[in-house]
PDB file of N, CA, C, O and CB in Angstrom:
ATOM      1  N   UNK A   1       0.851  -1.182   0.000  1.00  0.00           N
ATOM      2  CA  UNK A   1       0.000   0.000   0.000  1.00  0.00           C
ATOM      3  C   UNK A   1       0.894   1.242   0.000  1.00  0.00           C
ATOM      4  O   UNK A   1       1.905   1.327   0.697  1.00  0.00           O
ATOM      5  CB  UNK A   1      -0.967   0.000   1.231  1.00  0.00           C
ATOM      6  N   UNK A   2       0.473   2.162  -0.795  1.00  0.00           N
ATOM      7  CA  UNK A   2       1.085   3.138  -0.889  1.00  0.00           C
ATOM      8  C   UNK A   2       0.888   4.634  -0.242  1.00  0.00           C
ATOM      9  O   UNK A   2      -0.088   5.285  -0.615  1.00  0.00           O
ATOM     10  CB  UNK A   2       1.087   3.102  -1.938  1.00  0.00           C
ATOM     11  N   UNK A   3       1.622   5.087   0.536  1.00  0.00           N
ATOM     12  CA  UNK A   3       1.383   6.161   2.130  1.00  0.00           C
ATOM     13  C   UNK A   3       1.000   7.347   1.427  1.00  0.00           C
ATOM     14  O   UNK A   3      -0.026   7.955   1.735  1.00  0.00           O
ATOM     15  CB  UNK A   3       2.997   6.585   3.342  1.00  0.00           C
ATOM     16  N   UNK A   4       2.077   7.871   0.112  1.00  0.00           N
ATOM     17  CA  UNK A   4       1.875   8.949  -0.445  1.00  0.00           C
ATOM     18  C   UNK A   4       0.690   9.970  -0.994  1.00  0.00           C
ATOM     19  O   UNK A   4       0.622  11.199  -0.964  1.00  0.00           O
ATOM     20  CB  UNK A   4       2.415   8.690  -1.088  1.00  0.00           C
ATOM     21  N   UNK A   5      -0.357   8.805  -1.589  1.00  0.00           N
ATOM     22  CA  UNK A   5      -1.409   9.689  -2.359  1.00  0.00           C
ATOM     23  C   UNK A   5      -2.233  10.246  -1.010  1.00  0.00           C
ATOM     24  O   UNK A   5      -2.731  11.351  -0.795  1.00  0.00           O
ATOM     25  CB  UNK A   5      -2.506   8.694  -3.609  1.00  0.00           C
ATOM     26  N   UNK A   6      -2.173   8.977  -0.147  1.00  0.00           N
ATOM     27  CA  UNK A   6      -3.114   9.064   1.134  1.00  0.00           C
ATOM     28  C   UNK A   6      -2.613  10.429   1.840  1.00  0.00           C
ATOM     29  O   UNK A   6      -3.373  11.279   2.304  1.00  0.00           O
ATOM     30  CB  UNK A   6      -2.937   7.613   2.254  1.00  0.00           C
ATOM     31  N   UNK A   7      -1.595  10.473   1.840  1.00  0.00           N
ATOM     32  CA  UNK A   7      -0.895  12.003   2.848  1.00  0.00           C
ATOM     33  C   UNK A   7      -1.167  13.043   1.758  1.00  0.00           C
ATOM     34  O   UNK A   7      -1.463  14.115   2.288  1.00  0.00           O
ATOM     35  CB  UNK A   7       1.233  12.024   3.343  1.00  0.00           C
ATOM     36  N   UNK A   8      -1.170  13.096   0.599  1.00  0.00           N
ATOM     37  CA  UNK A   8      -1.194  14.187  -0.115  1.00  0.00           C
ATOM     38  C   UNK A   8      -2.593  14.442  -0.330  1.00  0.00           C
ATOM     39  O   UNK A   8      -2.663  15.526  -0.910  1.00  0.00           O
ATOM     40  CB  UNK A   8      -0.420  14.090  -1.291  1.00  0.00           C
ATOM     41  N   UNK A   9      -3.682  13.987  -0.151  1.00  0.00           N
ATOM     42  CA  UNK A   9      -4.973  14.163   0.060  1.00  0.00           C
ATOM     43  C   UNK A   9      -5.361  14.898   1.600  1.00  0.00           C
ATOM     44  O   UNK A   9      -6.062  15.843   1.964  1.00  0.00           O
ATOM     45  CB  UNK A   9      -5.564  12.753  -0.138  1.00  0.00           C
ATOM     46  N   UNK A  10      -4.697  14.138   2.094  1.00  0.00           N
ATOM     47  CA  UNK A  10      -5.280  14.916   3.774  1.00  0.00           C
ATOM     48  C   UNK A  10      -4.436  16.270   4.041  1.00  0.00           C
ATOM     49  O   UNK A  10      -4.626  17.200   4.825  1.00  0.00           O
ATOM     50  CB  UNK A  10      -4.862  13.708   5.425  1.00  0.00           C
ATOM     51  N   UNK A  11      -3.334  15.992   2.989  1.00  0.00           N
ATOM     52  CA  UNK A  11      -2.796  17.830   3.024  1.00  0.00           C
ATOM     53  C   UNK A  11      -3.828  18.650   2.834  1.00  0.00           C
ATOM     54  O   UNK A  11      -4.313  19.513   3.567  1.00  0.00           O
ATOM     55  CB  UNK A  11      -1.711  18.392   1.784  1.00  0.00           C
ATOM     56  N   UNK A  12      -4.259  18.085   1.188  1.00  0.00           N
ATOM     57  CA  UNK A  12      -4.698  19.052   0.667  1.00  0.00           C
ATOM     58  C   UNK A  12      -6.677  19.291   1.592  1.00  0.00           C
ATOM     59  O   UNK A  12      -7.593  20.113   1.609  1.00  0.00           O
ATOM     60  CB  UNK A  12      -4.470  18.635  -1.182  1.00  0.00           C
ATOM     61  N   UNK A  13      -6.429  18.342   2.006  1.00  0.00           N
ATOM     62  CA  UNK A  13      -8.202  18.213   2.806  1.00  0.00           C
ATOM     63  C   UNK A  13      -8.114  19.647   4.178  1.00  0.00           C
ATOM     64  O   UNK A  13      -8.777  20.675   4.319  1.00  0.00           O
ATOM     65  CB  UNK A  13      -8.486  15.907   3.992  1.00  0.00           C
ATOM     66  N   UNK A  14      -6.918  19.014   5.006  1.00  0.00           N
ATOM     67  CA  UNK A  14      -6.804  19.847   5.729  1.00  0.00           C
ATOM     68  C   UNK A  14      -6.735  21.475   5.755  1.00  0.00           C
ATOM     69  O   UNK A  14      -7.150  22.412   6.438  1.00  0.00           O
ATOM     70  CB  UNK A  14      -6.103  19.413   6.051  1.00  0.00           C
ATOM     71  N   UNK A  15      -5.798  21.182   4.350  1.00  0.00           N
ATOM     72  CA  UNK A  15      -5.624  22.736   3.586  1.00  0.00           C
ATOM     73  C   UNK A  15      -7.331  23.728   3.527  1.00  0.00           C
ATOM     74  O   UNK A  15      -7.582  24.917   3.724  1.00  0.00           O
ATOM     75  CB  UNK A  15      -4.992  22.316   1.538  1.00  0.00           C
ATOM     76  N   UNK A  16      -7.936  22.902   3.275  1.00  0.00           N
ATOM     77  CA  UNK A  16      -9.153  23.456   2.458  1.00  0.00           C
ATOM     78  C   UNK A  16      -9.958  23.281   3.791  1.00  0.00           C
ATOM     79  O   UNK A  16      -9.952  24.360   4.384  1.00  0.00           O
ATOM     80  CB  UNK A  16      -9.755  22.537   0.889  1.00  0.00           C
ATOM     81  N   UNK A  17     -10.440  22.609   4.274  1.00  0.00           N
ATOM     82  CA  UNK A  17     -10.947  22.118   5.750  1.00  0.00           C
ATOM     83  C   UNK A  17     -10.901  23.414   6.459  1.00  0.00           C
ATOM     84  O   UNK A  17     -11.683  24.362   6.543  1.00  0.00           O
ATOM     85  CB  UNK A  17      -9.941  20.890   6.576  1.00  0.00           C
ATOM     86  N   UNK A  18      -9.181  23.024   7.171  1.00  0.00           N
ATOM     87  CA  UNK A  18      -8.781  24.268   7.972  1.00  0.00           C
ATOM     88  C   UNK A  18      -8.803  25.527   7.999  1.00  0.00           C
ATOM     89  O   UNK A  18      -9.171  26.274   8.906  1.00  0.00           O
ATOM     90  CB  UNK A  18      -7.974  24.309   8.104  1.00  0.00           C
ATOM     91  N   UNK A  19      -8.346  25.792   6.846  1.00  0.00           N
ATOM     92  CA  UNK A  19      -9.146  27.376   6.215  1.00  0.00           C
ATOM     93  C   UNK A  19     -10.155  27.599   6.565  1.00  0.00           C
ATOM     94  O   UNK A  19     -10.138  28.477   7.428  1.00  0.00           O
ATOM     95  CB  UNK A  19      -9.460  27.622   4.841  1.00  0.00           C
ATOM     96  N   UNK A  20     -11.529  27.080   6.230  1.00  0.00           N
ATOM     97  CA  UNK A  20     -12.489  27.603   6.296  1.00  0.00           C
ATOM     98  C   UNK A  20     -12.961  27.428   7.648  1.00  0.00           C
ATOM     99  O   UNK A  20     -13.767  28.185   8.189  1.00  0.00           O
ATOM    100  CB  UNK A  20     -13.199  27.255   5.360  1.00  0.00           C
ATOM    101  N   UNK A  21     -12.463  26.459   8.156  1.00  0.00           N
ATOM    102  CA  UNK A  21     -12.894  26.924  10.176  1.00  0.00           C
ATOM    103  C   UNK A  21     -12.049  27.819  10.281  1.00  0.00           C
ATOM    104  O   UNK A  21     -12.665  28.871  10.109  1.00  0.00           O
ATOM    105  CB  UNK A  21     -12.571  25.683  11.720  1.00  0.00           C
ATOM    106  N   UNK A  22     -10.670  28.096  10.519  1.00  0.00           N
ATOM    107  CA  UNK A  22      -9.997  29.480  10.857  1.00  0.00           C
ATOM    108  C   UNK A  22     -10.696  30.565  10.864  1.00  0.00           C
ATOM    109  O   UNK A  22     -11.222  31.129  11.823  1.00  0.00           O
ATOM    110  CB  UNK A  22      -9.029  29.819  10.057  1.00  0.00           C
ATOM    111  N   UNK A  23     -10.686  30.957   9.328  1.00  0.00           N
ATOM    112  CA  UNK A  23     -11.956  32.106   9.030  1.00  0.00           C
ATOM    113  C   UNK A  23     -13.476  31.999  10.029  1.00  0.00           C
ATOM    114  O   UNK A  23     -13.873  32.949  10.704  1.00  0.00           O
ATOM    115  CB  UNK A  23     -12.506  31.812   7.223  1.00  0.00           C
ATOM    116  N   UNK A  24     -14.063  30.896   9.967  1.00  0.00           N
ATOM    117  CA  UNK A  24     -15.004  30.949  10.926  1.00  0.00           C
ATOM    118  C   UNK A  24     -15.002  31.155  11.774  1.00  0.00           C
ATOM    119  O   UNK A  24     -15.728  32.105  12.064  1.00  0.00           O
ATOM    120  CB  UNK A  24     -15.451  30.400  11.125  1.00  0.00           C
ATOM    121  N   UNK A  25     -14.233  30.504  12.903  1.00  0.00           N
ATOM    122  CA  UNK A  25     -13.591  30.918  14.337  1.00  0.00           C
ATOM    123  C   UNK A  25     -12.525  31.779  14.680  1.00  0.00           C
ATOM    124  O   UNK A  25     -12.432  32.102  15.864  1.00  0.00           O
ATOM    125  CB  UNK A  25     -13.166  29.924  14.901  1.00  0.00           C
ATOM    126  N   UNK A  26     -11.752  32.186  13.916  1.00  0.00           N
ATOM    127  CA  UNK A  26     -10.897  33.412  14.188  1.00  0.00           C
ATOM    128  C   UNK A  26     -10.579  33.981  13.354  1.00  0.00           C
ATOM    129  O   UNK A  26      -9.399  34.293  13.201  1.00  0.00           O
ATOM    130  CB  UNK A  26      -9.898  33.335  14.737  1.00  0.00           C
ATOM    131  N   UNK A  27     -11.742  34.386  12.342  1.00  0.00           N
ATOM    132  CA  UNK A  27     -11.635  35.228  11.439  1.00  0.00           C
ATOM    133  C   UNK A  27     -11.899  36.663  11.636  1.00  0.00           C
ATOM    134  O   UNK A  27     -11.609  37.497  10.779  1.00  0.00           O
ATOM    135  CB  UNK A  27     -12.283  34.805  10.603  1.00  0.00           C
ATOM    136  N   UNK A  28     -12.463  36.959  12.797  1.00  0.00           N
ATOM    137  CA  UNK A  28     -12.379  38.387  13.204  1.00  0.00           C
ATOM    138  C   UNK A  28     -11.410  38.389  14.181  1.00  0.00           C
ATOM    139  O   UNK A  28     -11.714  39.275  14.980  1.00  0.00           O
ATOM    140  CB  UNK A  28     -13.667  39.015  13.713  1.00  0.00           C
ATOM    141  N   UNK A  29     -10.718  38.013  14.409  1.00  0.00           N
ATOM    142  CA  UNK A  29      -9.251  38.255  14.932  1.00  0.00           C
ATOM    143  C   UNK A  29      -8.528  38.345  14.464  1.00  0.00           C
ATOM    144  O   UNK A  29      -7.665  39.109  14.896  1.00  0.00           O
ATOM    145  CB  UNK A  29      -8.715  37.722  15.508  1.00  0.00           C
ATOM    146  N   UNK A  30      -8.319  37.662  13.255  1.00  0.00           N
ATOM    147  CA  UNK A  30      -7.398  37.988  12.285  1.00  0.00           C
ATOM    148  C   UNK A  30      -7.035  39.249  11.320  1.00  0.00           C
ATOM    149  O   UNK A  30      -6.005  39.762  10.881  1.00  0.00           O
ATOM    150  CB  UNK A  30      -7.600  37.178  11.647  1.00  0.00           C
ATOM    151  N   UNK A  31      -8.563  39.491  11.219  1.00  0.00           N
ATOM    152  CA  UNK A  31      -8.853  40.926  10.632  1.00  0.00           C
ATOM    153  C   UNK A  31      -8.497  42.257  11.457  1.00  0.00           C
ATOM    154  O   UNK A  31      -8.269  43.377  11.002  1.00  0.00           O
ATOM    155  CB  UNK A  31     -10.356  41.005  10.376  1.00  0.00           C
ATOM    156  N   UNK A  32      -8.511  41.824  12.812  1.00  0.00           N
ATOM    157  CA  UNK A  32      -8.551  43.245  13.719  1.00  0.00           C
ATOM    158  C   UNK A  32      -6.752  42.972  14.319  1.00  0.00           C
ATOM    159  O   UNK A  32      -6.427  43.743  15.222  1.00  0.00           O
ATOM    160  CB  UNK A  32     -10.188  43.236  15.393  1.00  0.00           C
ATOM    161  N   UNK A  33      -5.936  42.212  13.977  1.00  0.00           N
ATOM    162  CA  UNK A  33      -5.037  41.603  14.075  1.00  0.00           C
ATOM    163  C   UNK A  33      -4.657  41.648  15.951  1.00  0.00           C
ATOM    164  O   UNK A  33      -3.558  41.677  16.506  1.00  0.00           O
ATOM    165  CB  UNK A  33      -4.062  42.194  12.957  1.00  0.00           C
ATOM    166  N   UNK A  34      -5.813  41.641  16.445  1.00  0.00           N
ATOM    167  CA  UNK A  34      -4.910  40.438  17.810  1.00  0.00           C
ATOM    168  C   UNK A  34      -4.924  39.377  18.188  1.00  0.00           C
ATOM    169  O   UNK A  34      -5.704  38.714  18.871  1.00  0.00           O
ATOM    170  CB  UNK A  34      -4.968  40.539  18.949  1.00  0.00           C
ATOM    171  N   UNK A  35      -3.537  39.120  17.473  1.00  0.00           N
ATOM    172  CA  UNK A  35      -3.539  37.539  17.345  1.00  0.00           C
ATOM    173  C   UNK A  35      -2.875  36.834  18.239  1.00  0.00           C
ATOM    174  O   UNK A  35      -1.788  36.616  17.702  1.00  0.00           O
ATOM    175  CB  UNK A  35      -3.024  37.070  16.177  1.00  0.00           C
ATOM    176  N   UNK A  36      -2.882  36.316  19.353  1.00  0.00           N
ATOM    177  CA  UNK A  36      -1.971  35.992  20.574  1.00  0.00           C
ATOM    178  C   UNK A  36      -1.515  34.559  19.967  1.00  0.00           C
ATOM    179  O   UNK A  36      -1.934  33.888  19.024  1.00  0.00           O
ATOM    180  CB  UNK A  36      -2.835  35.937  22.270  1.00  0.00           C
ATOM    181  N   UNK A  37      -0.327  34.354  21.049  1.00  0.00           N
ATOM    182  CA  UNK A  37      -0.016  32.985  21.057  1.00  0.00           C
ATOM    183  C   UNK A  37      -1.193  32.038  20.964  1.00  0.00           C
ATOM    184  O   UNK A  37      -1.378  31.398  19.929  1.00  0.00           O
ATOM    185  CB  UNK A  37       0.717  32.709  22.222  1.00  0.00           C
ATOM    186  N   UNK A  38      -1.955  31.933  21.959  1.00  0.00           N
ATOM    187  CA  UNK A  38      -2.989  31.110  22.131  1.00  0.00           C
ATOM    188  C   UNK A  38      -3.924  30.489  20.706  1.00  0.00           C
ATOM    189  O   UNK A  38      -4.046  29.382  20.181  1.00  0.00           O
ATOM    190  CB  UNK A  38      -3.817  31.930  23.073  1.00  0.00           C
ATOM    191  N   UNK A  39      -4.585  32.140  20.392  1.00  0.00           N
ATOM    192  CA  UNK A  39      -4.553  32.256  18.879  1.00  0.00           C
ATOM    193  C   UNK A  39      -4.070  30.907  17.717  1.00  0.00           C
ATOM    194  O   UNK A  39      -4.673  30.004  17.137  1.00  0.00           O
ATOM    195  CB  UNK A  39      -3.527  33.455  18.705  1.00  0.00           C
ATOM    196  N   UNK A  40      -3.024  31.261  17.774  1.00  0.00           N
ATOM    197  CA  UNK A  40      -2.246  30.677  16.305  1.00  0.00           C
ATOM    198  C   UNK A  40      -1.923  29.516  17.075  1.00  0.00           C
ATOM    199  O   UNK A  40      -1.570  28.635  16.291  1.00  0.00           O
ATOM    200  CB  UNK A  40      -0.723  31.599  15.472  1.00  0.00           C
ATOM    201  N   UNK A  41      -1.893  29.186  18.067  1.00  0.00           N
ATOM    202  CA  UNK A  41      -1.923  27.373  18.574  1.00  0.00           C
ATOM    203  C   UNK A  41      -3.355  26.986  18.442  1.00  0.00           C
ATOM    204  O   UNK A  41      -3.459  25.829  18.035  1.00  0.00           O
ATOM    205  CB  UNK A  41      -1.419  26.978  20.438  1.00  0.00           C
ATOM    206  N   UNK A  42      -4.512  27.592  18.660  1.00  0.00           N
ATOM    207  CA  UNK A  42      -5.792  27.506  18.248  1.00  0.00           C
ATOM    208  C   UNK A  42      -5.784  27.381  16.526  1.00  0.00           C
ATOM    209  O   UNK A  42      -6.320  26.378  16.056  1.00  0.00           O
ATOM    210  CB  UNK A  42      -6.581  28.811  18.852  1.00  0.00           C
ATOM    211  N   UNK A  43      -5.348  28.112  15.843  1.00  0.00           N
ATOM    212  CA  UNK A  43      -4.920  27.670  14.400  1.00  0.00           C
ATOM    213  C   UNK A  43      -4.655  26.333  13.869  1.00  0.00           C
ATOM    214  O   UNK A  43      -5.366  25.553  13.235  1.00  0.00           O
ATOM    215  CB  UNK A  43      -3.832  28.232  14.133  1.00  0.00           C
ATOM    216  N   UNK A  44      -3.094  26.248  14.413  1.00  0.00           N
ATOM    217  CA  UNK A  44      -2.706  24.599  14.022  1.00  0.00           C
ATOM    218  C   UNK A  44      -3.680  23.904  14.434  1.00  0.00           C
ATOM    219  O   UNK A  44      -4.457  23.285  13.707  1.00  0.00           O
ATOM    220  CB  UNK A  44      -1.404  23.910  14.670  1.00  0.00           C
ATOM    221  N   UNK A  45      -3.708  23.961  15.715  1.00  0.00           N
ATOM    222  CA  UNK A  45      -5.136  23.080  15.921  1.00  0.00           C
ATOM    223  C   UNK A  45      -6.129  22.892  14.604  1.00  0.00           C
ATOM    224  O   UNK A  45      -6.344  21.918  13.881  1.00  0.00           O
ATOM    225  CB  UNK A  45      -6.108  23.897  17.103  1.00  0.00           C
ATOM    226  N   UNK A  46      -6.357  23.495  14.606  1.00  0.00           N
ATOM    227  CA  UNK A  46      -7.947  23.817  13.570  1.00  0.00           C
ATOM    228  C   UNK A  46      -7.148  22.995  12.284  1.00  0.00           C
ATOM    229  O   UNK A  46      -7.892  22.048  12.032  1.00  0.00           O
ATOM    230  CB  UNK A  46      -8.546  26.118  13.065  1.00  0.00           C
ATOM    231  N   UNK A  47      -5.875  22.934  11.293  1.00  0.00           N
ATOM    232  CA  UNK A  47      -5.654  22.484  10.830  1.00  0.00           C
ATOM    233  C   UNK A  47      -5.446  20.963  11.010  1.00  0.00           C
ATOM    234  O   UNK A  47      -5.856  20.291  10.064  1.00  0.00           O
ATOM    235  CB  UNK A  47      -5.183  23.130  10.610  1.00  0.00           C
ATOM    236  N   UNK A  48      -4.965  20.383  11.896  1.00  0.00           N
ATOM    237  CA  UNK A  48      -4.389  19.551  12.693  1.00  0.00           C
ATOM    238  C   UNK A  48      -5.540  18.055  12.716  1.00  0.00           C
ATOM    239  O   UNK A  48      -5.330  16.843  12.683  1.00  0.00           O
ATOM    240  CB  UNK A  48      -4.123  20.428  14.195  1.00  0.00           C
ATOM    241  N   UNK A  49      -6.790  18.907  12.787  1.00  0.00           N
ATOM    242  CA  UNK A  49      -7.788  18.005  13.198  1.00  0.00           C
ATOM    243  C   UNK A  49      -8.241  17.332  11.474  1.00  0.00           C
ATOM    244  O   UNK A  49      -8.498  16.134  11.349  1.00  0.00           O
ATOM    245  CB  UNK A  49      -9.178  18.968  14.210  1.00  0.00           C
ATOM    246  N   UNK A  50      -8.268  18.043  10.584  1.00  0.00           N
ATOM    247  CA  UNK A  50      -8.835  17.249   9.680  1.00  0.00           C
ATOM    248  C   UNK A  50      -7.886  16.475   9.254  1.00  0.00           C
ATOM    249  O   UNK A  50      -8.145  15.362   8.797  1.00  0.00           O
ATOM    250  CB  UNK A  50      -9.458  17.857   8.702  1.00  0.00           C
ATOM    251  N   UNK A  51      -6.671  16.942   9.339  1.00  0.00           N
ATOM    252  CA  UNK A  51      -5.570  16.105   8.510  1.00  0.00           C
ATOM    253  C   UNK A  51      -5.702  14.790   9.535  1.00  0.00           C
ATOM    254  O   UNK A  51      -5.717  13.665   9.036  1.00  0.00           O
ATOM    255  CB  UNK A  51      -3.737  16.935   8.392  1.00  0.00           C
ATOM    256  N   UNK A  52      -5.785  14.941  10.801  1.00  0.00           N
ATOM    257  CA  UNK A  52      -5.915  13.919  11.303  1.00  0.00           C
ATOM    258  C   UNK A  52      -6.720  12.506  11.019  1.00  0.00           C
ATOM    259  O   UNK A  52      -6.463  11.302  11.039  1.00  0.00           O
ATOM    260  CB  UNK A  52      -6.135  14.359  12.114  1.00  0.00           C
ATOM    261  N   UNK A  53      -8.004  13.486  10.704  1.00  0.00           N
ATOM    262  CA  UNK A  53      -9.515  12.704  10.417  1.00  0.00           C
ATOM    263  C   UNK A  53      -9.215  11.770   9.351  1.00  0.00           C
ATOM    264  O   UNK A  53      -9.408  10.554   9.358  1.00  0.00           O
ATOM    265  CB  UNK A  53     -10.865  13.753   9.872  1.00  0.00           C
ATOM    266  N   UNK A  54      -8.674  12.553   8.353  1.00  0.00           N
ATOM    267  CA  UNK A  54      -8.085  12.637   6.961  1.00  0.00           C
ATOM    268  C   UNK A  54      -7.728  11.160   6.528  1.00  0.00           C
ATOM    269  O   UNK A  54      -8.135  10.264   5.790  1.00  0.00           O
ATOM    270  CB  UNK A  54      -6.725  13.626   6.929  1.00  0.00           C
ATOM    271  N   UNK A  55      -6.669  11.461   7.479  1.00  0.00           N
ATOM    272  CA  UNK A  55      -4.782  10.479   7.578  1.00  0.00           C
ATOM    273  C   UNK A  55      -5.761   9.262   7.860  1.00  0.00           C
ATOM    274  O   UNK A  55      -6.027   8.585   6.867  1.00  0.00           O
ATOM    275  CB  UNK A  55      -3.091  10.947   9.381  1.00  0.00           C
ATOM    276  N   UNK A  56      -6.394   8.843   9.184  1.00  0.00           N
ATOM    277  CA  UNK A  56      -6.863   7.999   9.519  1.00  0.00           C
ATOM    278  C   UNK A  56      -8.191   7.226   9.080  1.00  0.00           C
ATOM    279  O   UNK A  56      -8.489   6.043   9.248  1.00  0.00           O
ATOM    280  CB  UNK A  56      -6.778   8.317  10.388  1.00  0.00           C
ATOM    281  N   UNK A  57      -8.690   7.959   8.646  1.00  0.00           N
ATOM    282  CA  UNK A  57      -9.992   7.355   7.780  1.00  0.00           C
ATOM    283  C   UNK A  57      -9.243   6.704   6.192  1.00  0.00           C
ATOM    284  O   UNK A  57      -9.741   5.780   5.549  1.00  0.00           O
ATOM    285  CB  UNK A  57     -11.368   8.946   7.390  1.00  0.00           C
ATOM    286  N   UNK A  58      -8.386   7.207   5.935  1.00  0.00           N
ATOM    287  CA  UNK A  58      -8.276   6.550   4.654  1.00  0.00           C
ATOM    288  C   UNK A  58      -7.267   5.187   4.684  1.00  0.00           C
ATOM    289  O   UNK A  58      -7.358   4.184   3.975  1.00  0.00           O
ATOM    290  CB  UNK A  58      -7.730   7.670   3.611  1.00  0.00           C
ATOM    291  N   UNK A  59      -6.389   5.453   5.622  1.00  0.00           N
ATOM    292  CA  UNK A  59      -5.989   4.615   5.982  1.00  0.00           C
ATOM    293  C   UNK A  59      -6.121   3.329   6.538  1.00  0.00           C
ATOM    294  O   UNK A  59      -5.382   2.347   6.461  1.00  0.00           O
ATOM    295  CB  UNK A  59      -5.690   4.992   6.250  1.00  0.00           C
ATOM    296  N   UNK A  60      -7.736   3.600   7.405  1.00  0.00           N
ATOM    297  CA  UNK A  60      -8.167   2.709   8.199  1.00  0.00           C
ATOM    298  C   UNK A  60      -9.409   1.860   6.949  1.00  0.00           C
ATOM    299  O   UNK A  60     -10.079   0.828   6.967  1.00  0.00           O
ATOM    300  CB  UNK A  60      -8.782   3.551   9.758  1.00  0.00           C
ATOM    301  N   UNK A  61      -9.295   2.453   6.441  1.00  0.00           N
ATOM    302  CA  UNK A  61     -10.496   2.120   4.643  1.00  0.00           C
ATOM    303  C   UNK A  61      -9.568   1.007   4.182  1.00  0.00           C
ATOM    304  O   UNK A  61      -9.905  -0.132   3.857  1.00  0.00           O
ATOM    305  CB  UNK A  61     -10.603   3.827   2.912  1.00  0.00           C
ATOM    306  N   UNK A  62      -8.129   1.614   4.212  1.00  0.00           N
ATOM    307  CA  UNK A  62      -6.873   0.527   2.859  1.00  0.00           C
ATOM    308  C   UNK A  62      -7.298  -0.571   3.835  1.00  0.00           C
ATOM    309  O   UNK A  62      -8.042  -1.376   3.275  1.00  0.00           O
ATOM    310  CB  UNK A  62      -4.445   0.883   2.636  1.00  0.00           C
ATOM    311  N   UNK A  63      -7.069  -0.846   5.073  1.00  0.00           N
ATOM    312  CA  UNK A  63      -7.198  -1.910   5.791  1.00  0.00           C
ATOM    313  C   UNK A  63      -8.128  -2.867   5.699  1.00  0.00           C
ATOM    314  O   UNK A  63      -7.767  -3.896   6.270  1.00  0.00           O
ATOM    315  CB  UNK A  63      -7.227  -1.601   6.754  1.00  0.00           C
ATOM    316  N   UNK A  64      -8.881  -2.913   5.345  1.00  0.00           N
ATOM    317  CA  UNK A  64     -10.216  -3.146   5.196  1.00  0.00           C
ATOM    318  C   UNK A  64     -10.535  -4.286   3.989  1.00  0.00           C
ATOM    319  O   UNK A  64     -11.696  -4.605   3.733  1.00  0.00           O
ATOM    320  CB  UNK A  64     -10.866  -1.751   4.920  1.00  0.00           C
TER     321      UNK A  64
END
């Protein structure tokens, strides 16, 4: 089985995913720019989770 297409999908999932919660949830923070630490660890987060979802659902599919 091959790891690659599977990771380059949940990039691009997360990519697109994460974005659009960011903007949802700290999209007026971003705009008024106070952006604390907390903030932008709240960010990755927000990215973090679909790639996760991502990674593991497709993976857990090849298994199958």
């Amino acid at each position: 089985m091959r790891h690659a297409p599977v990771l380059r999908r949940a990039i691009i999932i997360a990519l697109i995913v994460g974005t659009i919660l960011t903007m949802i949830n700290q999209g007026d923070i971003l705009l008024t720019g106070a952006v604390t630490p907390l903030v932008v660890l709240q960010i990755c987060l927000t990215y973090t989770v679909p790639y996760s979802v991502s990674t593991v659902s497709a993976l857990a599919a090849n298994r199958i």
